[in-house]
C-alpha positions as CSV (number, residue, x, y, z in Angstrom):
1,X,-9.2,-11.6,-33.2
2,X,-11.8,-8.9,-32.3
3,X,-10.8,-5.5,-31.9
4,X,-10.8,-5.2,-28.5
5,X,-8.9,-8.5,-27.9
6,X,-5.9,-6.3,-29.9
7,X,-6.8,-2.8,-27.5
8,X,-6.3,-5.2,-24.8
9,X,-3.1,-6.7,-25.8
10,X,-2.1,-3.5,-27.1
11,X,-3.2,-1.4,-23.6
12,X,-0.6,-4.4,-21.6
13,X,2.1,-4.1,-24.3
14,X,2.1,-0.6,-23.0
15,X,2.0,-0.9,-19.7
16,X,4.6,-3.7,-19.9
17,X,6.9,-1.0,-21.4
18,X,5.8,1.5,-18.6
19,X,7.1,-0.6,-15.7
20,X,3.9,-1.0,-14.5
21,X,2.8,-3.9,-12.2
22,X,1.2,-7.1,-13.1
23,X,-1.4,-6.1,-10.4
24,X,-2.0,-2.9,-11.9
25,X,-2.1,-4.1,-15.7
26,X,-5.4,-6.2,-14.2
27,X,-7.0,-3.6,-12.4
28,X,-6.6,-1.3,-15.7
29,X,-8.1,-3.8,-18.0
30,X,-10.7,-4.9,-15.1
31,X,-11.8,-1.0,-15.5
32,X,-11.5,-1.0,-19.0
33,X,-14.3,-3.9,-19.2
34,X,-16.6,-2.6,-16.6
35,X,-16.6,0.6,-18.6
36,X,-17.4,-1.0,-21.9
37,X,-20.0,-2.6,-19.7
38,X,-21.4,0.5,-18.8
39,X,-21.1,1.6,-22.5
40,X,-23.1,-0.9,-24.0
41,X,-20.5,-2.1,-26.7
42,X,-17.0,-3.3,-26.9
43,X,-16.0,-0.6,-29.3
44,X,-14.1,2.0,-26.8
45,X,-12.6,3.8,-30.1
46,X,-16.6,4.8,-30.5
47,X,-16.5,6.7,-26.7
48,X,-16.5,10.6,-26.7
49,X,-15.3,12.7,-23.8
50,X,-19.2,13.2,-22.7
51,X,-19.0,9.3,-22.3
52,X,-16.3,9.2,-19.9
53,X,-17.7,12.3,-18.4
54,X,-21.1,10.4,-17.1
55,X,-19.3,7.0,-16.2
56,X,-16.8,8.7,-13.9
57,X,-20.0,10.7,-12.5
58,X,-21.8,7.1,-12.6
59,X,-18.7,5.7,-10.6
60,X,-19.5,8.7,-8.3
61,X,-21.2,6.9,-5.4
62,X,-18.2,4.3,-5.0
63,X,-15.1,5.1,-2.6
64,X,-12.5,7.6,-3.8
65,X,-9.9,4.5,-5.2
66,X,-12.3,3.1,-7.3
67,X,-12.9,6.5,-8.8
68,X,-9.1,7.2,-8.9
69,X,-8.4,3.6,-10.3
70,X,-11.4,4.2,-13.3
71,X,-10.0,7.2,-13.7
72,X,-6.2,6.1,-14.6
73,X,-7.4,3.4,-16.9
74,X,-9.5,5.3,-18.8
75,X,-6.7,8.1,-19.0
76,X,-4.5,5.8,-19.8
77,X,-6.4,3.8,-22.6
78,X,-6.7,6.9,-24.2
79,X,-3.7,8.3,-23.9
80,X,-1.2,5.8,-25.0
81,X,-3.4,2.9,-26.3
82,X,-5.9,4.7,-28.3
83,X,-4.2,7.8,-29.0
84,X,-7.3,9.8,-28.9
85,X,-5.9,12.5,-25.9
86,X,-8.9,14.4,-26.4
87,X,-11.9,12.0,-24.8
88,X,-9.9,12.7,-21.6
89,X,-8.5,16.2,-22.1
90,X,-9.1,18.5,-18.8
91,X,-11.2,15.7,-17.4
92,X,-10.2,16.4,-13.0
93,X,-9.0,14.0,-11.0
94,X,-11.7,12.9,-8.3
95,X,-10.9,15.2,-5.1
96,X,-9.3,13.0,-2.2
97,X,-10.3,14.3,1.1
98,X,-7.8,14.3,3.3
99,X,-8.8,11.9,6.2
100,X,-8.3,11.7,10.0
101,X,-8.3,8.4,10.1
102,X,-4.6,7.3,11.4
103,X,-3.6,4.3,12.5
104,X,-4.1,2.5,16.0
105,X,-1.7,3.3,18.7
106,X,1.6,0.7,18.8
107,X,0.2,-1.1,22.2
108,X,-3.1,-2.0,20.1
109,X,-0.8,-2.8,17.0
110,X,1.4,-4.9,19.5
111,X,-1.0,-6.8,21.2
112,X,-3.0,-7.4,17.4
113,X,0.1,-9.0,16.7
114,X,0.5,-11.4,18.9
115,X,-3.4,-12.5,18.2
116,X,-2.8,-13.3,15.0
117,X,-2.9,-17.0,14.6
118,X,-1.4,-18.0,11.4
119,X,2.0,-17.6,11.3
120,X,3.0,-16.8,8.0
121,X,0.1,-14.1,8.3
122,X,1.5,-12.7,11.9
123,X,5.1,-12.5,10.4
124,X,3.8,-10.4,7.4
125,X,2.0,-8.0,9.2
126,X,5.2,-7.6,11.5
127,X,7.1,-6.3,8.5
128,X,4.3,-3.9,8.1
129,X,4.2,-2.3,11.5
130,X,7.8,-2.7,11.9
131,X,9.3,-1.4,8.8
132,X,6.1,0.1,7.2
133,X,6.0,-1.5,3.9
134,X,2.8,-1.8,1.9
135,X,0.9,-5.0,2.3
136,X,1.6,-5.5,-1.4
137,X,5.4,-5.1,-0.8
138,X,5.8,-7.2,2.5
139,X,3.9,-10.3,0.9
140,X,6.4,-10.1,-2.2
141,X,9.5,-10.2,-0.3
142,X,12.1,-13.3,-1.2
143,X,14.2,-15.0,1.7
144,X,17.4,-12.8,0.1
145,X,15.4,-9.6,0.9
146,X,16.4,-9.8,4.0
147,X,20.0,-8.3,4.5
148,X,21.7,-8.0,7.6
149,X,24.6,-5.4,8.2
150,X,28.1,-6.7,8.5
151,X,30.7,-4.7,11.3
152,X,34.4,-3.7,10.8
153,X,35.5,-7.2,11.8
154,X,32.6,-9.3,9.3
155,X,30.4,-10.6,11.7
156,X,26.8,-10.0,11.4
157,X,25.1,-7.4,13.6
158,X,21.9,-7.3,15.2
159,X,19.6,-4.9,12.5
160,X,20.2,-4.6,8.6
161,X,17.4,-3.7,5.9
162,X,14.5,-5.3,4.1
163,X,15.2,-4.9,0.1
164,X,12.1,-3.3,-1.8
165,X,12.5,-4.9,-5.3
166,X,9.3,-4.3,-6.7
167,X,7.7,-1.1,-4.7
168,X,4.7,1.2,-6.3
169,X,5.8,2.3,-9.1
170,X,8.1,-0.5,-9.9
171,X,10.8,1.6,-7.5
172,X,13.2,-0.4,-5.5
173,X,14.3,0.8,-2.2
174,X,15.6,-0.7,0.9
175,X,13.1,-0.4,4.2
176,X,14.1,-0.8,7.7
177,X,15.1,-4.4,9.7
178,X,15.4,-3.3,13.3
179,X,17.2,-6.1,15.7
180,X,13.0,-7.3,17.3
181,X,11.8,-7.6,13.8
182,X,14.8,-9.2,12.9
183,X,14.6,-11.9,15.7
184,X,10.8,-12.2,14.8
185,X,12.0,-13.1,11.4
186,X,15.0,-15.4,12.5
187,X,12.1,-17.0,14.9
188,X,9.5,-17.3,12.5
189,X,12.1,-18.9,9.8
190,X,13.4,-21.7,11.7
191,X,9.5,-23.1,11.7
192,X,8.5,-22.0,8.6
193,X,11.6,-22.8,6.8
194,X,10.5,-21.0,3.9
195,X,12.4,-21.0,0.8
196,X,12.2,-18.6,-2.0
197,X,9.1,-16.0,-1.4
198,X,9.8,-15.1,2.4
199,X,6.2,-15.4,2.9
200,X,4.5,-18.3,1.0
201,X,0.9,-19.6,0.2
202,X,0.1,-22.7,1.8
203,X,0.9,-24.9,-1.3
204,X,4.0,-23.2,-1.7
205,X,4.0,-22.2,-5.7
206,X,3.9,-18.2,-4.8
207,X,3.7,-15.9,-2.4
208,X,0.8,-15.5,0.1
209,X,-2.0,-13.7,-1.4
210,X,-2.9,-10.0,0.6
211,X,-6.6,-11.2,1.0
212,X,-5.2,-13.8,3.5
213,X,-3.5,-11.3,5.5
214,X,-6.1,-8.9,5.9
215,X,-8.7,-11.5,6.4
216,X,-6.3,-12.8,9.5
217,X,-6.0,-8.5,10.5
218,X,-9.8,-8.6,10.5
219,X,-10.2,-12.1,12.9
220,X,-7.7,-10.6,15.3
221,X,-9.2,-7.2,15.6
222,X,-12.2,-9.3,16.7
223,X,-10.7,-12.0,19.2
224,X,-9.2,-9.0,20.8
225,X,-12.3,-6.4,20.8
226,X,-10.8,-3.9,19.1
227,X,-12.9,-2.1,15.9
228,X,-11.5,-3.5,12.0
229,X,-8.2,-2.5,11.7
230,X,-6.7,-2.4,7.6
231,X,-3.0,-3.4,7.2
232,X,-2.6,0.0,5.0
233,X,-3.3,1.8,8.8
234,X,-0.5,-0.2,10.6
235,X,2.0,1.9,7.9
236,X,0.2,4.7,9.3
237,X,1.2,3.7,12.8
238,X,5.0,3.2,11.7
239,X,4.9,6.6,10.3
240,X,3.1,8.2,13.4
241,X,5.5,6.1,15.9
242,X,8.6,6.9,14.4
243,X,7.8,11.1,14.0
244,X,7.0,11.4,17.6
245,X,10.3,8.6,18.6
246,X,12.9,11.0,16.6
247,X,13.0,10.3,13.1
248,X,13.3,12.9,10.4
249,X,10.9,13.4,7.8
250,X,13.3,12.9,4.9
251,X,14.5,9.4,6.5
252,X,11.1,8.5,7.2
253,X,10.3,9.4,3.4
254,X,13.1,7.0,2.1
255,X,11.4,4.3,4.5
256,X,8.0,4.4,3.3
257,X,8.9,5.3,-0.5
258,X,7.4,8.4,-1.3
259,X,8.6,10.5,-4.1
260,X,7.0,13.5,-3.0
261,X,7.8,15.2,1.3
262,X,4.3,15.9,1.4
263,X,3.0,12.6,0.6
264,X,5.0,11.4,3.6
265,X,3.5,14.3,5.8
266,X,0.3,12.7,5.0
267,X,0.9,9.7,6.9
268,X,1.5,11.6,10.2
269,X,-0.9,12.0,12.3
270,X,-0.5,13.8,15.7
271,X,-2.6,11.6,18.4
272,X,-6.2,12.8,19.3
273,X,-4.5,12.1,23.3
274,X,-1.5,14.4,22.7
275,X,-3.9,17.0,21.2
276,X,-6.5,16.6,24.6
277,X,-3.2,16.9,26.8
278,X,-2.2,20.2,25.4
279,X,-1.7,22.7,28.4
280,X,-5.1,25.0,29.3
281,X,-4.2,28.3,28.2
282,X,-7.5,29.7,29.8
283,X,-6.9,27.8,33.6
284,X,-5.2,31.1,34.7
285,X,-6.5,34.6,34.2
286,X,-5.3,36.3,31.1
287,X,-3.3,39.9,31.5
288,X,-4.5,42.9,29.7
């Protein structure tokens, strides 16, 4: 077995024991390989610190995730795999910028909605704009995820929650079900009849795959004439929609699953139309 065969197994052992996902054990070895790519040789116990210096600054040109994601493999490898802390010692973290970009207003998300044309697809992205999971999250969710609440007397009422078992960070929470959503569901079962993943691929052995969904986001946007739209910016809208309709900042942070209040102050966004509509300080003469 070749020595990096063992790192490998070695670098998932680890991130087994971490909790981490099965998504995110690929994208760290994916990383892990293009590196050694970059390097010229599969012996990553050879790198130095300058090494992963100029790849990160050769991974400089792609978006800020990829940079991020490079960035957390590497760091990790090295960390807890390698146990060489010093080829990543003091290396930053790639600056985010924070972006403008929020998601489109809920009468665009509404009417995207209804032009989706696969099913399965339009009831996933439902889940997302309605209770603002991530599209990683809503495709994962089992037929028992879905929990309605029970009144004094036992029968079932009208709203409940979605259960989160396998969030970022392998976190479990539970995520809103609000009665429309919940009749979208009821709806969207009785002709789907789906039976273990809520949301399943069209042969049925798993769950529907996030490509499918954002490829079926993408078609709508353009039967409908509106600019791409990413599912990751209909959470954005749920956050946005339920700040300015009431909702708390600590309730909305248990919704979306942050650890951190400031992450979840990220995802608000105060609409370019409310900011135009402020009142004109200047219209009337100002007093001395």
């Amino acid at each position: 077995v070749s020595t990096m065969k063992r790192l490998k197994d070695a670098m998932v052992a680890m991130l087994r024991h971490g909790g981490r996902r099965a998504s995110t054990q690929k994208s760290y070895c994916r990383e892990m390989r293009r590196f050694l790519e970059w390097l010229g040789h599969d012996q990553p116990l050879r790198a130095r610190r300058s090494d992963v210096v100029a790849y990160l600054e050769h991974k400089g040109d792609g978006s800020v995730c990829r940079r991020k994601m490079a960035h957390a493999a590497l760091r990790f490898f090295y960390l807890h795999v390698a146990n060489r802390p010093e080829v990543v010692a003091e290396i930053p973290w790639p600056h985010v910028r924070k972006s403008l970009r929020s998601g489109p207003p809920w009468s665009d998300v509404d009417m995207l909605l209804r032009a989706v044309a696969d099913p399965v697809c339009r009831a996933v992205l439902c889940v997302i704009a309605a209770a603002g999971l991530r599209i990683s999250e809503a495709c994962a969710l089992r037929v028992e995820d879905v929990r309605t609440e029970r009144g004094a007397d036992g029968c079932r009422l009208d709203r409940g929650v979605l259960f989160v078992d396998d969030g970022k960070g392998g976190k479990q929470r539970f995520a809103p079900l609000p009665p429309t959503l919940l009749r979208w569901l009821r709806r969207y079962f009785a002709a789907v009849r789906p039976t273990g993943y809520l949301f399943p691929n069209r042969s049925r052995t798993g769950h529907i795959d996030p490509d499918v969904v954002r490829r079926a986001l993408r078609d709508a946007c353009s039967r409908v004439g509106l600019a791409a739209v990413a599912p990751h910016q209909l959470r954005h809208t749920f956050a946005t929609t339920m700040l300015e309709r009431g909702a708390d900042l600590p309730t909305l942070q248990v919704a979306l699953g942050h650890e951190r209040l400031s992450t979840t102050a990220g995802y608000t966004h105060v609409r370019r139309d409310r900011l135009a509509a402020m009142p004109d300080l200047l219209a009337k003469p100002l007093r001395a």
